[in-house]
C-alpha beads as a LAMMPS data file, in Angstrom:
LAMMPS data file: protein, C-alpha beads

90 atoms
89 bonds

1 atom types
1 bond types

-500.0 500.0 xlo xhi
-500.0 500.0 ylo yhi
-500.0 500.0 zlo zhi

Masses

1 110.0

Atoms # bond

1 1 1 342.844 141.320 390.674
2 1 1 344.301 141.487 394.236
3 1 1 343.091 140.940 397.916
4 1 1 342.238 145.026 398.161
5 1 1 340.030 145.016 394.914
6 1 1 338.034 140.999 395.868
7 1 1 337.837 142.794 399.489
8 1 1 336.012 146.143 398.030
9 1 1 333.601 143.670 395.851
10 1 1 332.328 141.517 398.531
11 1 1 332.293 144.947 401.017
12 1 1 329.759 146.150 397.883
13 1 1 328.057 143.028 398.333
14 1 1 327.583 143.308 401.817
15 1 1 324.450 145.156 401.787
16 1 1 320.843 143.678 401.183
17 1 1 319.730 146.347 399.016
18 1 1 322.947 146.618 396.965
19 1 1 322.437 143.061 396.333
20 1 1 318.661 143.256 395.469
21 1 1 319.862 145.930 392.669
22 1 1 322.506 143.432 391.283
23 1 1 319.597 140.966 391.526
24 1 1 317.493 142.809 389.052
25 1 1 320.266 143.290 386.876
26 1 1 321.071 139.801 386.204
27 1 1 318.530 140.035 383.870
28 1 1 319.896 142.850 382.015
29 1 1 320.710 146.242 381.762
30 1 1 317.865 148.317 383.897
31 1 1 317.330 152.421 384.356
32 1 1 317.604 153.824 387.544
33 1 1 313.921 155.252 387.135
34 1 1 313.634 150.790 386.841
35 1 1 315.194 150.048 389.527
36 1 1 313.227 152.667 391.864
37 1 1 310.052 151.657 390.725
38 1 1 310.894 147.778 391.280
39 1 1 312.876 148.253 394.927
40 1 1 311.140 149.382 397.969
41 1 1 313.803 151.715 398.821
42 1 1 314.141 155.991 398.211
43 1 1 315.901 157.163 394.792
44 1 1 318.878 158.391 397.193
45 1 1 319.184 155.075 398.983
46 1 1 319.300 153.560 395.870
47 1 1 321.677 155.990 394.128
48 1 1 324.052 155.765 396.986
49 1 1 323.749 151.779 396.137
50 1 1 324.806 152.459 392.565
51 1 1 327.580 154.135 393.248
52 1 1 329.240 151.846 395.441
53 1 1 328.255 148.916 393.526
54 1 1 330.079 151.263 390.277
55 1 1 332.972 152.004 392.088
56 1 1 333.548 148.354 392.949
57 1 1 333.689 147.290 389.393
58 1 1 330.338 145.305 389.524
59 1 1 328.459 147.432 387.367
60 1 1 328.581 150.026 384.898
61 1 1 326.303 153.135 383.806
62 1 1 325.801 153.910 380.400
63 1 1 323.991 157.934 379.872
64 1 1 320.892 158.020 377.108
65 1 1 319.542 161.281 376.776
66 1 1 318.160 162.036 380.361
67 1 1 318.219 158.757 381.598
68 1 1 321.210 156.714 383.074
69 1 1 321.362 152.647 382.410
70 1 1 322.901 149.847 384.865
71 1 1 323.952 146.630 384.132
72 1 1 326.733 144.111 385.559
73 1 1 330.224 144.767 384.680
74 1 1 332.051 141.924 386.857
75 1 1 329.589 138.642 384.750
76 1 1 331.010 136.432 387.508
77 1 1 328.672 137.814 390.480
78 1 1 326.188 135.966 388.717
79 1 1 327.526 132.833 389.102
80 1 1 328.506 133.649 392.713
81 1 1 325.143 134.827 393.821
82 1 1 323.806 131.434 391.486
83 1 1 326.059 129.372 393.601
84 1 1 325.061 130.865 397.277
85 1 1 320.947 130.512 396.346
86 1 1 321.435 126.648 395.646
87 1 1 323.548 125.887 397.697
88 1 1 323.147 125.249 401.824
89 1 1 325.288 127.077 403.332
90 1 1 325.706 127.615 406.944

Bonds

1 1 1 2
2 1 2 3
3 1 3 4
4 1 4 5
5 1 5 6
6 1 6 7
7 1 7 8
8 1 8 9
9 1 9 10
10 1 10 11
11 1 11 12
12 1 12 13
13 1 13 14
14 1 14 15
15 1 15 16
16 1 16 17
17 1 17 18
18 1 18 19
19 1 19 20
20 1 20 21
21 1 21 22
22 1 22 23
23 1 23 24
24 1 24 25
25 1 25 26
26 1 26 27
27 1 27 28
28 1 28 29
29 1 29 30
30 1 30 31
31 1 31 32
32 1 32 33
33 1 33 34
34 1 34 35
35 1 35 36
36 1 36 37
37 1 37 38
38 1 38 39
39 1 39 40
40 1 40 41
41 1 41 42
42 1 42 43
43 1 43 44
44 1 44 45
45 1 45 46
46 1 46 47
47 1 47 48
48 1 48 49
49 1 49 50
50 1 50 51
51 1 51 52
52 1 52 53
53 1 53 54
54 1 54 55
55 1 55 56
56 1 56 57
57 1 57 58
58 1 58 59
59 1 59 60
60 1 60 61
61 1 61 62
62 1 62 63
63 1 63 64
64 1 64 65
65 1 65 66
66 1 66 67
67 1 67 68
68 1 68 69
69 1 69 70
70 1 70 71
71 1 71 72
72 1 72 73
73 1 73 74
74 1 74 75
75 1 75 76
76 1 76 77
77 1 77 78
78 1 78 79
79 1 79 80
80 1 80 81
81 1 81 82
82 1 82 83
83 1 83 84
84 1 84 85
85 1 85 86
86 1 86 87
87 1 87 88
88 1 88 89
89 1 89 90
């Protein structure tokens, strides 16, 4: 992976709603209707998230009859965003 690709992951990551929606889906693989109903934040808001997360390479969609599934592509974020909650950072 080169400098452009890290640089468009942590640009993905550089949103607080983008990262609550990776949040959820460290548990596992979540549908969008989920992820609305969990997230304080309008279906397009939260599409618009999805996308940019998916074009990043940080998660992937997977289409079941009408509904569309997310879950983390990239496994590493987990231990990044792991690393940044226990640790103090200033």
């Amino acid at each position: 992976m080169d400098n452009i690709q890290k640089a468009n992951i942590f640009s993905a990551l550089s949103n607080p709603m983008r990262l609550d929606i990776v949040g959820l889906l460290l548990d596992g693989e979540k549908c969008v209707c989920e992820i609305t109903q969990q997230l304080d934040y309008e279906q397009p808001h939260i599409s618009k998230g999805l996308k940019i997360l998916k074009n990043a390479g940080i998660i992937q969609a997977r289409k079941e009859g009408l509904n569309v599934y997310y879950s983390l592509k990239l496994c590493c974020i987990k231990n990044i965003l792991l690393c940044l909650d226990t640790k103090n950072v200033k």
